[in-house]
N, C-alpha and C positions, 0 to 999 in steps of 0.2 A: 688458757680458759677452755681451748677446745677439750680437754683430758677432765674438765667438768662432768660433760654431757652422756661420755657414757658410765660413770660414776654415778647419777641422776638417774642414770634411766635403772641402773640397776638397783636404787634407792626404792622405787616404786613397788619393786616386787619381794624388798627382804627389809624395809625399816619399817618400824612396831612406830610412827608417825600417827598424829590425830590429823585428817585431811583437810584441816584450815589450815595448821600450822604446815603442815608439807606446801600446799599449796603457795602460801607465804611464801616458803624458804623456794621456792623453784623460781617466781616474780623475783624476786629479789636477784636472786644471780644472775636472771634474765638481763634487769636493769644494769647490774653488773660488767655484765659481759658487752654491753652496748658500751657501757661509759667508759669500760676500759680500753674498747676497739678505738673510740673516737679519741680519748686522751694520747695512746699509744701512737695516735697518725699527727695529734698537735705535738707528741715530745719527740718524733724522727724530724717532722717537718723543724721544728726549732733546733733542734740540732744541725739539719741537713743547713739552715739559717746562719747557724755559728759559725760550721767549716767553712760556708762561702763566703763569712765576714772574715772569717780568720784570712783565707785563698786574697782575697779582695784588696785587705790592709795591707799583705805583702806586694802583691802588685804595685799598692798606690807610693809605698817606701822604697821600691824598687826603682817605678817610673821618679820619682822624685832626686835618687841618686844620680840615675842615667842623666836628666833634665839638670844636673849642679854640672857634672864633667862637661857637656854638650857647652851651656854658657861659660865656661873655663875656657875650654878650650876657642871658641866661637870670639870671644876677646882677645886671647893672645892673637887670633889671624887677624880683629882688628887693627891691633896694632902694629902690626909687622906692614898691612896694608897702608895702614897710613903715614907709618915711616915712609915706603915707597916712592907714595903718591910726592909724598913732600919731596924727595932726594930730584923726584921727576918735574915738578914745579919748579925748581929752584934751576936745573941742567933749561929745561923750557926759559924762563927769563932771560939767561946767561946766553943764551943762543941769540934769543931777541935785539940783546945788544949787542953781542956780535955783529949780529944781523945787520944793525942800524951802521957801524962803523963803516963794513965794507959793503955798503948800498953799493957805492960808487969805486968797486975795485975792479969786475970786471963780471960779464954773464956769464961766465963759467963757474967763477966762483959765489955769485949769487943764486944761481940755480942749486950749487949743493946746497947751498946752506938753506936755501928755500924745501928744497926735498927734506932735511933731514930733519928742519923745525917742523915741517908738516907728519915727518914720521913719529916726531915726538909727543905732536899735539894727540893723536890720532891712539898712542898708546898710555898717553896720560887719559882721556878719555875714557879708555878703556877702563882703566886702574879706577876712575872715577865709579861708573859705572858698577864694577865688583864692589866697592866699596859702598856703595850705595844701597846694593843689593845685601851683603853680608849684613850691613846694620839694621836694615830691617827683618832678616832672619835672626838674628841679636834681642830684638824687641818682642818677634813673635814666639822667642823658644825663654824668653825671660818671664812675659805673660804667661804662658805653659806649667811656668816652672812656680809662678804663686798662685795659680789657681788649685796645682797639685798639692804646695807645700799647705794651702787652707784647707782643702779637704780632708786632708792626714791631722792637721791641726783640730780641726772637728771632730773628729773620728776617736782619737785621743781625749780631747776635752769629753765626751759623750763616754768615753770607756769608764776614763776617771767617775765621771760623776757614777755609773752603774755601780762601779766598785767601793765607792764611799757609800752610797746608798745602801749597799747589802752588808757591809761592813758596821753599819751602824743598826739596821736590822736585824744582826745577829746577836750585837752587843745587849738591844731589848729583849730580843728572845732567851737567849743566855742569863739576863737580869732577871727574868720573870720568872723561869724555871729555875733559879739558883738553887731553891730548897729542895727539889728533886735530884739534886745530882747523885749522892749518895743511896740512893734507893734505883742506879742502873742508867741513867740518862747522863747522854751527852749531846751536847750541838757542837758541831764546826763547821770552819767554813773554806771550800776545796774548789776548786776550777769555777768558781763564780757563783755558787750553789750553798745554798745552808744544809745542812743533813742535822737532824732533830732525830736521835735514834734511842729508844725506849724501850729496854727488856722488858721480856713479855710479866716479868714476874712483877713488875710496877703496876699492869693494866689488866691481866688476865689469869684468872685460879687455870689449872693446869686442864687444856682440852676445851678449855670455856672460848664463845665468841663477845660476853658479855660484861663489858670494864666496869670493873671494880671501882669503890667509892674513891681511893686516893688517887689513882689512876686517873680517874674524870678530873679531879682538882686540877691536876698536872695538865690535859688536854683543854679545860677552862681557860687557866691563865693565857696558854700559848693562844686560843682564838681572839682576846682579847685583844692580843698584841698583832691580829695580822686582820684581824676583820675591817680595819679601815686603809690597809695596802691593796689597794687596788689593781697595781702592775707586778701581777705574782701569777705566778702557776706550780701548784700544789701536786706531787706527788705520794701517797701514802701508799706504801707497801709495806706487806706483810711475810714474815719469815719465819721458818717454823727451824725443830731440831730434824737429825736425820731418825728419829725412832715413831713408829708405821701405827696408825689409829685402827684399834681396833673396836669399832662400833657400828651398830645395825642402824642407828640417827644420825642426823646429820650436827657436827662433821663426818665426814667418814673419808674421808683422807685429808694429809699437811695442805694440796691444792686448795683444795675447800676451807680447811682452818684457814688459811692464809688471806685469801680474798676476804671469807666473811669476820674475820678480825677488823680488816682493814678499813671493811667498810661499815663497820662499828665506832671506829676511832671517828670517819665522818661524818655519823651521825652526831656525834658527841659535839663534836666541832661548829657545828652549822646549828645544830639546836640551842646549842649556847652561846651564839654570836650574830653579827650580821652580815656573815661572810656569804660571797657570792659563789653557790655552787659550783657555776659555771667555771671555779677554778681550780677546783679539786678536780681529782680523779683516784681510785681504788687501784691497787695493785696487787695480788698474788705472785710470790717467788716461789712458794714450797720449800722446801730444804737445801736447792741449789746455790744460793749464794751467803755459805756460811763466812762469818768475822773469823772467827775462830773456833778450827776444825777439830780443836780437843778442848773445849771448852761446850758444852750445849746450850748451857744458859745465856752465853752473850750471842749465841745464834736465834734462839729465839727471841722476836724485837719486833718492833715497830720502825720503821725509818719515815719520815718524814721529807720531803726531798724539795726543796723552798727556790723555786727557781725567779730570776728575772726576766723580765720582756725583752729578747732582742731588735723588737720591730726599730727604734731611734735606731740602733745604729745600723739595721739589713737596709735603713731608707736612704741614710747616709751613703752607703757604699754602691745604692742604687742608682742615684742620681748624677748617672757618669753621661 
C-alpha cells in the first residue's frame, strides 16, 4: 500500500480527473489502506495464533507420551516392591516363630534372634514406607496423565469439528457457484482455508475496477451463502497480469488495479447481503503472486480467502 502514495501524489499533477471523482478515489484508498493495515495485523495475529496451537498440541501429545512411559514404568517398580515387601513379611513371621520356640534356649541365642527380627521389622518398614510413597506418586502421575489425555481429547474434538465445519462451508459455497465454474472459477479447500478464486475475465472488462453484470451474479450467490457465517474472516485479494498500465486516470498501475478491484468485489458483497464488514478485509498483490507464470489470464483473479476462527481452540491450548 505504501507504493500507493507516491503513485497519488503524482496523479494530482498529470491525471485529466474531475476533482469530485479524484477526490473520491484518494478517500477511498485512504479507507483502504487503514482497512488493510488493520486486517493485515488480525491475519499475522491469527496465524502467529495457529503456530502456537500447532507448538501447543505437540507439547500436549508429547507431555502425554512422556506421562504413559512414566505410569508404565512407575508400576512395574510397584510391583517388584510389593513382591519385596511380601518375600520380607513372610522371612518377619517365620522369625516370629522361630522366635517363640527358642524363647527359652538361651540369652545368647535370643538376643540374636531378637536383633535380627528387629533388623527385619525396621527394613520391612522401610519397604512399607517406599511403597507407600511410590503409590501415591502412581496416583499423582496417573491424574496428570488424564488430565493431559482430556485436553488433547478436546483439542482434537474442537479441530474435528472446525474441519467438518469448513468442509461443509465449502461444499455450500462450491454448490452455489456451481454454474460459474466454467467461466474461470474455482473453490478449494487447503490448510483449513476456502480459496474462492475468480478470473478477472468473469468480473472485469480489461483495466476496469467496475464488475460486470454476470460477475455480480457470481459474488450475489456466494454472499448469500456466508452472510449468516458469523465465525469467518474474509480475505479478498486482487491479482493482476505482469503487463504495466498505461494511463493518466486512475488506475494507473497493477498496485492500484489491484486494491481497487478488490475492493469492488466488497462492495458487491456487503451491498447484497447482511454480512458484517468487520469481516472482510481488501487486499492488493499486483502482479507478484502469479498461478501461472505463462498463462496471464489465470493470473489475473480475484481470490477470495475464507478463513476460520481459531479463538476455541487458542483457549483450549490456553487454559494450561
Amino acid at each position: 500500500m505504501r507504493k500507493l502514495l507516491p503513485i497519488v501524489a503524482v496523479a494530482i499533477f498529470t491525471a485529466c480527473v474531475p476533482s469530485k471523482k479524484y477526490k473520491e478515489l484518494v478517500e477511498r484508498e485512504k479507507i483502504c489502506a487503514e482497512e488493510l493495515a488493520k486486517y493485515k495485523s488480525s491475519a499475522l495475529d491469527n496465524e502467529g495464533k495457529a503456530k502456537d496451537l500447532e507448538s501447543r498440541y505437540g507439547v500436549l501429545k508429547k507431555e502425554v507420551s512422556e506421562l504413559s512411559g512414566d505410569t508404565t514404568k512407575l508400576g512395574h517398580d510397584l510391583r517388584i516392591l510389593q513382591s519385596e515387601y511380601d518375600k520380607l513379611q513372610a522371612q518377619s513371621e517365620s522369625l516370629e516363630r522361630s522366635f517363640d520356640k527358642l524363647r527359652n534356649s538361651g540369652a545368647k541365642e535370643t538376643a540374636a534372634l531378637q536383633a535380627e527380627l528387629e533388623a527385619k521389622n525396621l527394613e520391612l518398614q522401610r519397604k512399607e514406607d517406599a511403597l507407600t510413597t511410590l503409590e501415591n506418586e502412581l496416583v499423582n502421575k496417573q491424574k496428570i496423565l488424564e488430565e493431559r489425555e482430556q485436553r488433547v481429547n478436546e483439542l482434537e474434538e474442537a479441530i474435528a469439528r472446525k474441519d467438518e465445519a469448513t468442509k461443509l462451508l465449502k461444499a455450500k459455497v462450491a454448490n452455489a457457484l456451481k454454474g460459474f465454474e466454467s467461466q474461470g472459477l474455482t473453490v478449494v479447500q487447503k490448510n483449513g482455508k476456502i480459496y474462492v478464486s475468480m478470473e478477472a475475465k468473469l468480473l472485469f472488462a480489461s483495466g476496469s475496477t467496475v464488475v460486470e453484470a454476470n460477475g455480480k451474479k457470481a459474488l450475489v450467490e456466494l454472499a448469500k451463502v456466508l452472510e449468516n457465517e458469523k465465525d469467518l474472516e474474509i480475505i479478498v485479494e486482487g491479482h493482476t497480469d505482469t503487463d504495466k498500465l498505461v494511463s493518466a486516470s486512475h488506475p494507473t498501475s497493477n498496485w492500484e488495479l489491484s486494491v481497487l478491484r478488490a475492493t469492488s468485489v466488497i462492495d458487491i458483497l456487503l451491498s447484497n447481503s447482511k454480512m458484517n464488514a468487520a469481516q472482510l478485509m481488501a487486499a492488493g498483490r499486483s502482479e507478484f503472486h502469479p498461478v501461472d507464470p505463462a498463462d496471464k489470464a489465470k493470473n489475473r483473479r480475484i481470490e477470495i480467502i475464507i478463513s476460520p476462527n481459531l479463538s476455541e481452540l487458542f483457549e483450549i491450548i490456553s487454559n494450561d
